[in-house]
N, C-alpha and C positions, 0 to 999 in steps of 0.2 A: 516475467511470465507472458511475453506478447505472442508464446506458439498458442498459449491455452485460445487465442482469438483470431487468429492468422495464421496457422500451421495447417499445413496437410491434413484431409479430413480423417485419417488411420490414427493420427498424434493425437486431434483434438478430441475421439470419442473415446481414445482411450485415457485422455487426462477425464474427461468427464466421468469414466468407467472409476478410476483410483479416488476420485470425490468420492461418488457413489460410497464405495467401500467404505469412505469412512462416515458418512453422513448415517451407513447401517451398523456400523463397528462389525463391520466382515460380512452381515447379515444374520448379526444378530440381534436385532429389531428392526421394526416397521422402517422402512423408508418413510416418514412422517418427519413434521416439525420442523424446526429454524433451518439446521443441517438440508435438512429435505427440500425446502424452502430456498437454500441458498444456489444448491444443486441445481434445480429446476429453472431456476431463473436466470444462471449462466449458461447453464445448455439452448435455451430460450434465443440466446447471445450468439454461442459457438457454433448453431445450428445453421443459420444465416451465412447467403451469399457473398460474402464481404471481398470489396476490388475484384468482383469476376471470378473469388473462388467456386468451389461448388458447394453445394449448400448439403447441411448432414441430416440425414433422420437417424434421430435418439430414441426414436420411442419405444424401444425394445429396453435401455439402458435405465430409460425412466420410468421402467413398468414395475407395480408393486412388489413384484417376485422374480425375484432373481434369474435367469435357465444356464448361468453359470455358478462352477466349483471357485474354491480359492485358487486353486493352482492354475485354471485353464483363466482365469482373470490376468492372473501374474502373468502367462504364459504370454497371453495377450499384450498387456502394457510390456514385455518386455521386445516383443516383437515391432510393438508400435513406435517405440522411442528407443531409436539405437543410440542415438547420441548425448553424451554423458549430461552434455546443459538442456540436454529434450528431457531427461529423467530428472534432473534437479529441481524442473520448473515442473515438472509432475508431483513430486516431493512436498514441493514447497506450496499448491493447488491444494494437495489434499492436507497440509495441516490450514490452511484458509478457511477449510470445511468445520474442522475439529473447534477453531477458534468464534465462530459464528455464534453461539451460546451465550448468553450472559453470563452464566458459572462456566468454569473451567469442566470441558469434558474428558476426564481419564481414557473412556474406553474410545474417544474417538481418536484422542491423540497417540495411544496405543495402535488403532489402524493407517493411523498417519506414519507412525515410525517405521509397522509392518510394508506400506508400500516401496517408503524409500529405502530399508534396507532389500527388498527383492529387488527392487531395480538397482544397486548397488550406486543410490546415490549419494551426494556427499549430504548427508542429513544433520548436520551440527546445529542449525537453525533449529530442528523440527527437536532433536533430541533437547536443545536448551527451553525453548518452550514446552516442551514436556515436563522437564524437572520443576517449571514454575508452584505446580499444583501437585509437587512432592517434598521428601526433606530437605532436597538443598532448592528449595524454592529464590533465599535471600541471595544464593551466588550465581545462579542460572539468569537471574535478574539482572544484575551487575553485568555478566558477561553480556548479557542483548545488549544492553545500553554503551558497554565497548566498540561492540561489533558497530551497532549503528555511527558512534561517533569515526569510528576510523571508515567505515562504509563513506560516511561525506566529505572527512578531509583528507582521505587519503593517507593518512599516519597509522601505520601498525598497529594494531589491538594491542601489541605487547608494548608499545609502547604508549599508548593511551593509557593504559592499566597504572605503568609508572609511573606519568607524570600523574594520574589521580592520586596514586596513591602519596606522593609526594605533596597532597594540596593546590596541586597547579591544573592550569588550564590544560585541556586536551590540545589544543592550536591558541594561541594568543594573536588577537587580532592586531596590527599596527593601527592607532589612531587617524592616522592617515587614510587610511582605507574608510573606516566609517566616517571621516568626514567627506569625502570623496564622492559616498552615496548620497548623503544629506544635501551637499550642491545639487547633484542629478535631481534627489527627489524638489529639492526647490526650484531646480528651474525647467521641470517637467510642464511643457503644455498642458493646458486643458483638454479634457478625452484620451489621457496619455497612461500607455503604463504607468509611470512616474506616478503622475498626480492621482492615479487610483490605488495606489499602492503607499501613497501619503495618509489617502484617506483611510486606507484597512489598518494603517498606523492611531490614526486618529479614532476612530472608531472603538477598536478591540484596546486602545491603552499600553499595547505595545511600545516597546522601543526599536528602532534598526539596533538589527543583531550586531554585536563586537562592541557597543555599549557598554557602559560598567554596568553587572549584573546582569547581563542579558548571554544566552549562548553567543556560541564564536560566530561572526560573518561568512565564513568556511560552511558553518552546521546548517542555519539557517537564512542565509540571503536569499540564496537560491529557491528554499520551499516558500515561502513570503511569497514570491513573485509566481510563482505556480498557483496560490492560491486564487492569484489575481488574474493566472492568463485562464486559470481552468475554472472559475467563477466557485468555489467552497470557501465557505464563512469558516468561522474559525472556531462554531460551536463542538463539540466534542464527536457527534456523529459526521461531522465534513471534513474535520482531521481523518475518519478513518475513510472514508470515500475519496481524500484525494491521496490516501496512503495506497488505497487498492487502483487507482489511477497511475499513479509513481510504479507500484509492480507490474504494471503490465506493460509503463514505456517502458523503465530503466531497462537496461541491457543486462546489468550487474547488481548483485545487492537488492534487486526492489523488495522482495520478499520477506528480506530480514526485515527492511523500513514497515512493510507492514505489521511482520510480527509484533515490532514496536510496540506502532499504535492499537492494535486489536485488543494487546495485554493494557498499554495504558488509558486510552477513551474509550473505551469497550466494559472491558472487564474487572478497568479500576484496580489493576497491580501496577502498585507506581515504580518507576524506572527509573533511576537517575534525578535529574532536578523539579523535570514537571509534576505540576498535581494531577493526580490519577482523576478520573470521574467515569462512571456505569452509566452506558446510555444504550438502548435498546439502534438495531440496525434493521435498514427494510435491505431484504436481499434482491429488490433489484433492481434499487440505489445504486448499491453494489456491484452486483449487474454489468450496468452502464457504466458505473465508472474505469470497469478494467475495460471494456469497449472503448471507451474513449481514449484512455490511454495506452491500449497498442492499437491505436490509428492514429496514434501523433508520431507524424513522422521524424521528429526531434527528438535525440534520447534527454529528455531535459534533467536527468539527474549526473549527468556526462558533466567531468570538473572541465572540460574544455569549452564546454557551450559559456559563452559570454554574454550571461542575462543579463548587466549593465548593459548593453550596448541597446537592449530594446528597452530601456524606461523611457526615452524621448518621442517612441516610437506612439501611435495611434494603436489604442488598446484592439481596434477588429485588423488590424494590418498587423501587429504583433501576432496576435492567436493565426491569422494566414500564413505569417511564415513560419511558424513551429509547426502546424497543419493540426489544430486541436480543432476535430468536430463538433457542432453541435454545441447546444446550448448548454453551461452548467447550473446548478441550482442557483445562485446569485444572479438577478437580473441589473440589466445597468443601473447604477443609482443604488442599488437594494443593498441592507446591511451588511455590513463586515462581522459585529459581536457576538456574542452569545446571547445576550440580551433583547437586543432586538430581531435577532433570528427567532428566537421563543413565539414571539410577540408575531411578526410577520408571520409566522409559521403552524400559529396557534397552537401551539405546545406550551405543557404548564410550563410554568418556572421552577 
């Protein structure tokens, strides 16, 4: 999703315009509430000069009433986004919108579906989270949590599907590999990726991924160390913050990865092996985090980027050379957990 932040000002008001739709379900109710809310505060975002672009006025787009039809809207996004992965990342923006809710919204993911079938995008994402909060809710589940696992390793969904269903791992980590990182993390400097990302170990009770019992090193080594260079704890709202961070570097896939998490630390449909949890999102947390991450200039969820290479590395000359802006919610020193994020955070427990 990095056009929704850095694309042509014609792209970006018209991804803003296909939220809209669905934060109204077509306009039919108030532009109010979380949806509304979410809307406003990435326009907030997309509106802004960003590298010397030109800066947009929304405020026609974020006024209470509408002065467009459905069709001269469509007419719009389809003129705005001629290219297939400009409509995909349109698609995938406005189910973002639908998913903002703590309950599952029908009719919003109904205008979700409506935008990406007019822009004739490939909406498989948008129609599987749809089906969550209908009857085949237990197989549209399944299918996200393919999609994500073959998203990170690379292995065919249909073949992910097989070996699950065969009881096997989706990638099977070599031994070797996670002892490989365990040296890194041990003999990681002080102020080092490494040694902050021992302690986010230490901390959250975690294991390094490819572990017995733990996902594969393929699934999650990579997010681990995101967590550390883009500064989210690992409480259930900074999973989904550095999920909408991830969507808006990745190149490929980010969107699905959020869908992910939105459905599972969000909205508490559990997916796969993690436990689900319901936690309320400020949308422009939000916000900031797709800002931040389409201004890194590192696709960091790219299998070619070699995030071993930076654990030895000095945690502010790391975040330099990926180019991640700005400061994340974790300050140096400041917890990893859930626990003591609560705590730091004044949030109940």
């Amino acid at each position: 999703m990095p056009l929704l932040i850095t694309g042509p000002p014609s792209a970006r008001r018209a991804m803003i315009l296909g939220m809209r739709a669905v934060a109204t379900a077509l306009e039919t109710r108030p532009f109010v509430g979380e949806e509304a809310d979410l809307v406003r505060s990435i326009a907030e975002v997309v509106g802004l000069a960003h590298s010397g672009m030109e800066a947009l006025d929304l405020a026609d787009v974020l006024a209470p009433d509408a002065t467009w039809t459905n069709d001269s809207l469509m007419a719009e996004l389809v003129s705005a986004l001629p290219d297939p992965a400009q409509r995909r990342d349109a698609a995938h923006c406005a189910m973002m919108v639908a998913l903002m809710p703590l309950n599952p919204d029908e009719s919003g993911l109904h205008a979700a579906r409506w935008v990406a079938q007019g822009l004739g995008a490939d909406n498989l994402t948008v129609r599987e989270v749809e089906a969550t909060v209908g009857s085949h809710a237990q197989l549209a589940e399944a299918d996200l949590f393919r999609r994500f696992l073959s998203w990170k390793t690379g292995v065919p969904a249909h073949v992910v599907a097989a070996r699950l269903g065969r009881g096997e791992r989706a990638v099977a980590t070599p031994p070797e590999q996670v002892d490989r990182v365990r040296r890194l993390l041990d003999t990681a400097p002080d102020g080092s990726v490494g040694r902050e990302l021992a302690r986010y170990y230490s901390d959250t009770g975690f294991n390094v991924p490819g572990s017995p019992g733990t996902m594969p090193l393929e699934v999650l080594g990579s997010h681990d160390v995101h967590h550390v260079l883009a500064a989210y704890d690992a409480s259930p709202e900074d999973e989904v913050y550095l999920a909408a961070f991830t969507a808006a570097n990745a190149r490929t896939g980010g969107a699905e990865f959020l869908a992910f998490n939105m459905l599972q630390f969000h909205q508490g449909i559990k997916l796969g092996v993690f436990n689900p949890a319901r936690t309320n999102l400020d949308p422009h947390a939000m916000a900031v985090a797709a800002e931040r991450g389409a201004q890194t200039v590192v696709d960091l969820s790219s299998r070619e980027w070699n995030w071993q290479s930076l654990l030895h590395l000095p945690l502010p000359e790391a975040r330099a050379q990926v180019g991640i802006p700005g400061a994340g919610p974790v300050p140096e020193g400041g917890p990893w957990d859930i626990d003591h994020h609560r705590q730091w955070s004044g949030a109940s427990a």
